[in-house]
N, C-alpha and C positions, 0 to 999 in steps of 0.2 A: 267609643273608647277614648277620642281623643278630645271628648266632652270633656268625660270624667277626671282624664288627667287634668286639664283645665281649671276645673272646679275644686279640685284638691289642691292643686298650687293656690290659686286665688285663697283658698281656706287657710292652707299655713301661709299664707304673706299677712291675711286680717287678724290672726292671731297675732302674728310678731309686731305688726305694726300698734298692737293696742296690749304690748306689754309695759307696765310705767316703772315695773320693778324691776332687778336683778336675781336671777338665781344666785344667793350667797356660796353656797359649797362648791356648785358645779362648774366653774372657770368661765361667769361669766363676763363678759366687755361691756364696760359702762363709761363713756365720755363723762370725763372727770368736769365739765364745764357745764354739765347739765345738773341744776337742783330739781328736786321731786318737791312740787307745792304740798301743803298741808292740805288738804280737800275738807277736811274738818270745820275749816273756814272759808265757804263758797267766794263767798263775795270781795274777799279780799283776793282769791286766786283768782276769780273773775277780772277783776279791777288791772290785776297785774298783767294777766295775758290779754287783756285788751292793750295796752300799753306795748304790751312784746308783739302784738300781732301789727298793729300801724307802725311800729319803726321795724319792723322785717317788709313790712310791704312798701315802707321806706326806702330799705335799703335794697329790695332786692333779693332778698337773703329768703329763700323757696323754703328751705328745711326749717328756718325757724318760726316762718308763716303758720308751716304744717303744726309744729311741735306748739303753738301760742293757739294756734285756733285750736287741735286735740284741746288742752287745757281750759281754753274759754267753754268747751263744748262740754266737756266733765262739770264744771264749774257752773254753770249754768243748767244745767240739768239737775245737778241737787239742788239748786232754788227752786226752780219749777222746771214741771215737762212741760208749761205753758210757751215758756221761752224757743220752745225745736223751733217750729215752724220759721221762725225770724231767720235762728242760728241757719235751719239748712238753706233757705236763700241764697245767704249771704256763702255758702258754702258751694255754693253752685254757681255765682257769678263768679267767685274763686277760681271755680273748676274751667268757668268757660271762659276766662282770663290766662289763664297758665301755659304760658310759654314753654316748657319742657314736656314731653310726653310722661315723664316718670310722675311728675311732680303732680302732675294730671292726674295720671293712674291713682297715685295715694289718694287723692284728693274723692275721686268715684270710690274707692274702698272704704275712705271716712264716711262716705253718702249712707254706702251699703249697709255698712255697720250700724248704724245709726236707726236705720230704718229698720233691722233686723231686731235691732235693741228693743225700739218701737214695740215689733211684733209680738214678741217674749215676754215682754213685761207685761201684755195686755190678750195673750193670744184666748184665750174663752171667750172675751165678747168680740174679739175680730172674726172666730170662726165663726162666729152665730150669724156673721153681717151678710148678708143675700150679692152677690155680684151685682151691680147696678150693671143694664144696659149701655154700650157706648162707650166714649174714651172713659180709661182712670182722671176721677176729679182731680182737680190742684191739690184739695186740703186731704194730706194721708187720715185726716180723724173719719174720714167714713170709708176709704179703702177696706175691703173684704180680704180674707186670708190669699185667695189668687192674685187677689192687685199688688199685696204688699211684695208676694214672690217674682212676680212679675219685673216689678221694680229693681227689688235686688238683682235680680238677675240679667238685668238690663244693665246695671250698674258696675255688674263685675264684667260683663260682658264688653264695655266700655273700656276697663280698667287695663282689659287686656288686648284692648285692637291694636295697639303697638308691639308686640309682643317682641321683636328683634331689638330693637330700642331699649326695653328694660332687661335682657340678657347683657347688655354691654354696660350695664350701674354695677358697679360694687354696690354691693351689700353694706359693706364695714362704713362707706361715703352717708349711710342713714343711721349713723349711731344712735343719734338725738332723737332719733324719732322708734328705732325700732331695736328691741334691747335683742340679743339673741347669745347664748354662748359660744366656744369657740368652737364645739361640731358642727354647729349651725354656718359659719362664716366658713370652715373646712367643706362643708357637703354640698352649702345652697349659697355659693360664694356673689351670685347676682340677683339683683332685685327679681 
C-alpha cells in the first residue's frame, strides 16, 4: 500500500514538473519572470539554455539549473535523440553534484522521465529485446523493457529517499520549474 501511494505521488510531482504551459481559464500561477522558448527553433533554444544553464551553475541558482537543463534537454532532443546519451551524463553528474536533497530529487525525476520518454517512443522494439544476463549495460540503446523499468524505478526510488526533506519545500518556491494551478498549491502545498 505504502508502495503505491509512493508511486502515485512520484507520478503527479513528474507530471507537474514537466508542465511548460499554464492552464489559461483554470487560475493558474505562472512566474511572470519565466519566458516559454519557441521549440520550433531547436537550436537557438538549445544555444540559449546552454548559456542559462553555466551562468545558474555559476551563480548557484538550483532552480534555474533545473529550468535551463529541462530546456536544453527539450531542445536537444528535437535535434536528435542521438544527443540523450551525452545530455543524461551530464544530468547525472548534476544529480551526483547537488547539494540540496530537493534539487536532487528533481533532478532523478528529470532522469526518470526521460528514460521513460525513451521507453514510449520506441517501446515495440524495446519489448522484442531479450534480457541480457548480468548487470544493465551503460548504453540504455540495448536495455530490454525490465531494464528500462528497473531503472525508472530505481530512479524515483531515489527521488524519494529524502522524503521528510521535500515535505518541508513549498511547492509555490518551484514556480519556474513546475506550473501547477491554485488547487494544486491549496491541496499538495509541498514538494
Amino acid at each position: 500500500m505504502a508502495m503505491n501511494k509512493q508511486v502515485f505521488r512520484l507520478f503527479l510531482l513528474s507530471i507537474a514538473i514537466f508542465m511548460t504551459t499554464a492552464f489559461s481559464a483554470s487560475g493558474a500561477v505562472k512566474s511572470p519572470s519565466v519566458s516559454t522558448p519557441d521549440f520550433a527553433y531547436p537550436e537557438k533554444v538549445s544555444a540559449n539554455a546552454q548559456r542559462s544553464l553555466e551562468a545558474a551553475l555559476a551563480s548557484g541558482d538550483d532552480i534555474a539549473m533545473l529550468r535551463s537543463l529541462m530546456n536544453l534537454t527539450l531542445a536537444q532532443n528535437a535535434i536528435s535523440s542521438d544527443r540523450m546519451p551525452e545530455l543524461l551524463e551530464r544530468i547525472d553528474s548534476l544529480t551526483q553534484a547537488a547539494s540540496s536533497p530537493d534539487i536532487q530529487s528533481l533532478l532523478y525525476l528529470l532522469q526518470a522521465r526521460i528514460y521513460s520518454d525513451i521507453y514510449n517512443s520506441e517501446r515495440y522494439s524495446i519489448s522484442e529485446r531479450p534480457t541480457p544476463p548480468g548487470d544493465r549495460p551503460s548504453d540504455y540503446k540495448v536495455w530490454s523493457a525490465r531494464q528500462f523499468g528497473q531503472c525508472i524505478i530505481e530512479l524515483c526510488n531515489a527521488a524519494m529517499a529524502d522524503e521528510r526533506s521535500l515535505l518541508r519545500k513549498p511547492l509555490a518556491d518551484y514556480k519556474t520549474i513546475i506550473t501547477a494551478n491554485t488547487l494544486t498549491y491549496t491541496f499538495y502545498p509541498r514538494l
